[in-house]
Wavefront OBJ file of the C-alpha trace (Angstrom):
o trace
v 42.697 15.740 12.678
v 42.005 13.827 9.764
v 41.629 10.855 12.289
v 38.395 12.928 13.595
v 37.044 13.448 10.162
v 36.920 10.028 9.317
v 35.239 9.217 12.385
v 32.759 11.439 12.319
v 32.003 10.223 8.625
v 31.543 6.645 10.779
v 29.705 7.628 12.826
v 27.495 9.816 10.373
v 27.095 6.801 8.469
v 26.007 4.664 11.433
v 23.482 6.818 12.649
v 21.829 7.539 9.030
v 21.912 2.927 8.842
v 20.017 3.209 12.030
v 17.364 5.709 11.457
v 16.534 3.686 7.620
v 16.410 0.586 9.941
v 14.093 2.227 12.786
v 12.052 3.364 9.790
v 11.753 0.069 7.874
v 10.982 -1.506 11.327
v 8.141 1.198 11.935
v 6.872 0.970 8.456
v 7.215 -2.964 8.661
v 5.654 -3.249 12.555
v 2.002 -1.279 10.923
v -1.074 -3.609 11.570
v -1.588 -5.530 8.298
v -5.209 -5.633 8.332
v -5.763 -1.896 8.971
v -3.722 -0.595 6.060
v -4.677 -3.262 4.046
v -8.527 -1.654 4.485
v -7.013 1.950 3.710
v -5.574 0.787 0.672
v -8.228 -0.884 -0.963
v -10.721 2.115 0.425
v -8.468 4.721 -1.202
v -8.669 2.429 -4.614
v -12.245 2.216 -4.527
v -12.438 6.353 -3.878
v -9.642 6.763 -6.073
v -8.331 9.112 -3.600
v -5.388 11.129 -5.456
v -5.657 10.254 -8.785
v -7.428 12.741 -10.606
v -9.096 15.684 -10.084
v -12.155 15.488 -12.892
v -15.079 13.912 -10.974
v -16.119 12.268 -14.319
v -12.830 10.177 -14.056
v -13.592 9.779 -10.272
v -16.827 8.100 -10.102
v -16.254 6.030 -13.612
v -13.582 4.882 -11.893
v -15.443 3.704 -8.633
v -17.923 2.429 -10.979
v -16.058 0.613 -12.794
v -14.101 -1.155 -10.306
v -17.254 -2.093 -7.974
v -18.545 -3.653 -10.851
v -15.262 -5.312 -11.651
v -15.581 -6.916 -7.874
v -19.610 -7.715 -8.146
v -18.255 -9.520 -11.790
v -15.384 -11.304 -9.881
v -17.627 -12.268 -6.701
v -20.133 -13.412 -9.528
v -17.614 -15.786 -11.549
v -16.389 -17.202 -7.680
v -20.173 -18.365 -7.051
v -20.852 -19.923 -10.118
v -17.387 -21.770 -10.159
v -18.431 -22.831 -6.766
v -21.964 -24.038 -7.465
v -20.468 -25.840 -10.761
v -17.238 -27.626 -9.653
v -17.739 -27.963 -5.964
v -21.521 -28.445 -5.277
l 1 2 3 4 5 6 7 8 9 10 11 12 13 14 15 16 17 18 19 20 21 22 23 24 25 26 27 28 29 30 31 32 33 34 35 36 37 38 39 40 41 42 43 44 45 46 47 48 49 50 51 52 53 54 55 56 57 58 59 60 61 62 63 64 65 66 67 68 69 70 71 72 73 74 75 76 77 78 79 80 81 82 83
């Protein structure tokens, strides 16, 4: 009986391994491209972070013009040290 127990703690265990490894494989197996667009389209919305549309749109604001400022420093790096 307590032969039984043990093996159905086994297998238990075995089957919960497997379903965190189909999961990570799942997760892991997602195109890279198309979530990568999600991601950085629910940071530019900031989708889920607040709920004051203040804080929303100073947010998208602000990090738009954090990317035009960043594009902007790339080009004149590039017109200064590479053209």
């Amino acid at each position: 009986m307590a032969q039984d127990d043990h093996r159905s703690r086994e297998d238990r265990e075995r089957q919960e391994e497997a379903e965190r490894i189909l999961a990570r494989a799942h997760r892991d197996s997602a195109p890279l491209l198309g979530s990568a667009l999600q991601r950085g389209a629910d940071f530019f919305a900031a989708k889920g972070e607040s709920t004051d549309p203040a804080e929303i749109w100073g947010k998208r604001v602000g990090r738009g013009l954090a990317v035009i400022g960043a594009i902007g420093c790339l080009i004149y790096l590039y017109w200064t040290y590479f053209r």
